[in-house]
N, C-alpha and C positions, 0 to 999 in steps of 0.2 A: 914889942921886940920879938917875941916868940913867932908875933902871927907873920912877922915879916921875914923870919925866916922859914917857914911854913912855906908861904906863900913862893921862895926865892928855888926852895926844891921841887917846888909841882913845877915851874917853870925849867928847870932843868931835865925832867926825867920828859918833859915832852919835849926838848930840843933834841935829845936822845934818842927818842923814840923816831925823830924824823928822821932822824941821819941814819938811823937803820931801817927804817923803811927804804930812805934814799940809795942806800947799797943795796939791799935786796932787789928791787928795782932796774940797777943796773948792773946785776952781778954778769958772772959765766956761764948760767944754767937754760942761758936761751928762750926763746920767745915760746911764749904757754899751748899747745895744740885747740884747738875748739873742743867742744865737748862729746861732740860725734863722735870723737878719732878720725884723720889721715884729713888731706884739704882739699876744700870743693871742689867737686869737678868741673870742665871748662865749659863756657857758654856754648849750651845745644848748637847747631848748625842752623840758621833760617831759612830757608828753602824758599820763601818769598819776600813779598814786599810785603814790609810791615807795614808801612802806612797803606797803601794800597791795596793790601789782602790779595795779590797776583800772584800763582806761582812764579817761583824761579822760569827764567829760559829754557833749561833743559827740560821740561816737562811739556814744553811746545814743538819740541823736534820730530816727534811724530805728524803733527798737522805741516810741521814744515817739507818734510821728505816728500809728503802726499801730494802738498802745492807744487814741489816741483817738477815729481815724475808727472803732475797731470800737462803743467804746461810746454814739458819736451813732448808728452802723446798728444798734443795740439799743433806742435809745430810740425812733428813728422808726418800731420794728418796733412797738412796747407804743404807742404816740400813733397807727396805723395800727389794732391790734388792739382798742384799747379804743374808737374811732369807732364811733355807733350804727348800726345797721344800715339801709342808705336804706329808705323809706317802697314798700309795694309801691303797685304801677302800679292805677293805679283801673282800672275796668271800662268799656271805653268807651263805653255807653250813659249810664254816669254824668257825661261830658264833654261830648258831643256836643249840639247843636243843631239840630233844622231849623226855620223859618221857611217861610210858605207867602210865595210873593211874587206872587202874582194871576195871571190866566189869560194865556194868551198868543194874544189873537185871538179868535177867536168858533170855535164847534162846528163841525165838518166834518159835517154831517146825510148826506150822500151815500157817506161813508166811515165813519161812525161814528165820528170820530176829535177828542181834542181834545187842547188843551197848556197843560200849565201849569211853573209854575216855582216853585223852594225853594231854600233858600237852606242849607248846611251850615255848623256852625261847629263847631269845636272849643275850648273856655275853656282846657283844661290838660292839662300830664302831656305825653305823647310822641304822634308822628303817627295818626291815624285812617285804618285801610284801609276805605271804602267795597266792601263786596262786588256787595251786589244790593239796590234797590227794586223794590217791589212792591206794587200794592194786594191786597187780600185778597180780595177777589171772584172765584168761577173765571170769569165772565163778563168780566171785564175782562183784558187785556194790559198792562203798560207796558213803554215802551222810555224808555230814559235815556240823557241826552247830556251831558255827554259819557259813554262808554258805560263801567261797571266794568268791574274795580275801577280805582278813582283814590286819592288819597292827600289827605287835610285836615292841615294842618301846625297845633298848637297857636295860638291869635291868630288866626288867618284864619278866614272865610269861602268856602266854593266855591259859585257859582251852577250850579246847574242845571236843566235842563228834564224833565218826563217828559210824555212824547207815549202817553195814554191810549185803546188801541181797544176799542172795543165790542164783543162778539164775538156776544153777542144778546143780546136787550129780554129774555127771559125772567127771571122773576127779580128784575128792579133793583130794587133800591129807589126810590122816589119821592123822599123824606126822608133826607137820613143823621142821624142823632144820635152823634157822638161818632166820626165817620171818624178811621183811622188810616192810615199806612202803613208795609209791612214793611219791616222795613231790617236786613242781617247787617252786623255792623261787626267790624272785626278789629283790635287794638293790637298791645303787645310783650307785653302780661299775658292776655288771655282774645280769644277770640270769641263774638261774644253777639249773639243772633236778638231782635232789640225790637221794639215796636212805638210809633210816634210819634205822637199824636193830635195835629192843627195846631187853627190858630186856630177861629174859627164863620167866618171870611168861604169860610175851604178847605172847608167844610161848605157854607156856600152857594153857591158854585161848583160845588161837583160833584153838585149835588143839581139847579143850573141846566141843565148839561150834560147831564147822563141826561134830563132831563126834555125837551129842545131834542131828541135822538137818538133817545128812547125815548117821544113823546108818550104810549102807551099809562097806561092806570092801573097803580099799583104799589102795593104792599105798604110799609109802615114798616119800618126796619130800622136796629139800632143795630151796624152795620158788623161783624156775623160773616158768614163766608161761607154 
């Protein structure tokens, strides 16, 4: 009898013991910290592929930027290489202009000497080097002012003078038909010796002239030397 009541209280103080453990357990005092102190910090960042072993994407963006400025410096080489070949530079006799623009004054009878004026132009293409004017008569001189070579810029006009001496009556013609004057012109594409045949008023001008300097009679002449 003793041992079974023995036996009835060991059984009790451990249904006791559980039921306070069991409140302990679930009390207010909250969930226990780890033993470190504060809680783990968050999974590092993986930067690649884990099974893989490949970096991340963004540690390829430098070979990427490079593939692509190579393949725009490829394409502007082929949009560079397949551009037609610019137009060559015309001839600058094919550009050029003169214009007679009427006498300058009356004949110098005492000196042999007269002046007149022209006018240059150039329509297109790139500048005109004027080298030398010239009429074609070995009796005649000209001097030009301003003096070559000078430069005609495409669009524009240069006025100029040429101051014509007589060097003797021998010779003149009376009549011109068809006067020219020599002119060397120089571009970026050629230099080319021309000859420019002006209006009929520069035909009667200088047929007035000789004939005011050189009263004598003369021969017809359709402007060879």
């Amino acid at each position: 009898m003793h041992g079974t009541k023995r036996r009835n209280r060991q059984l009790g103080e451990l249904a006791s013991a559980e039921v306070a453990e069991s409140v302990d357990m679930s009390g207010g005092i909250g969930p226990v910290e780890p033993a470190g102190g504060g809680w783990p910090a968050e999974p590092a960042e993986i930067i690649g592929d884990a099974n893989s072993g490949r970096p991340a994407s963004r540690w390829h963006r430098p070979a990427l930027v490079g593939a692509v400025a190579a393949a725009l410096a490829l394409a502007a080489a082929q949009l560079f290489a397949e551009r037609p070949a610019p137009a060559p530079e015309p001839a600058p006799g094919l550009v050029t202009r003169i214009a007679y623009q009427g006498m300058a004054g009356q004949p110098d009878v005492r000196a042999h000497v007269f002046t007149l004026g022209v006018g240059i132009t150039v329509v297109r293409g790139s500048p005109v080097t004027v080298q030398s004017i010239r009429q074609p008569y070995a009796m005649m001189r000209t001097s030009v002012r301003p003096e070559p070579p000078f430069d005609v810029r495409p669009g524009t006009t240069r006025y100029i003078t040429l101051r014509v001496a007589v060097r003797s009556c021998a010779g003149i013609p009376r009549d011109m038909e068809l006067p020219f004057l020599d002119v060397t012109l120089r571009s970026r594409g050629a230099v080319e010796n021309t000859g420019f045949v002006l209006s009929r008023a520069y035909s009667d001008d200088l047929a007035e002239a000789l004939r005011t300097i050189c009263p004598q009679p003369a021969t017809r002449s359709t402007g060879a030397p």
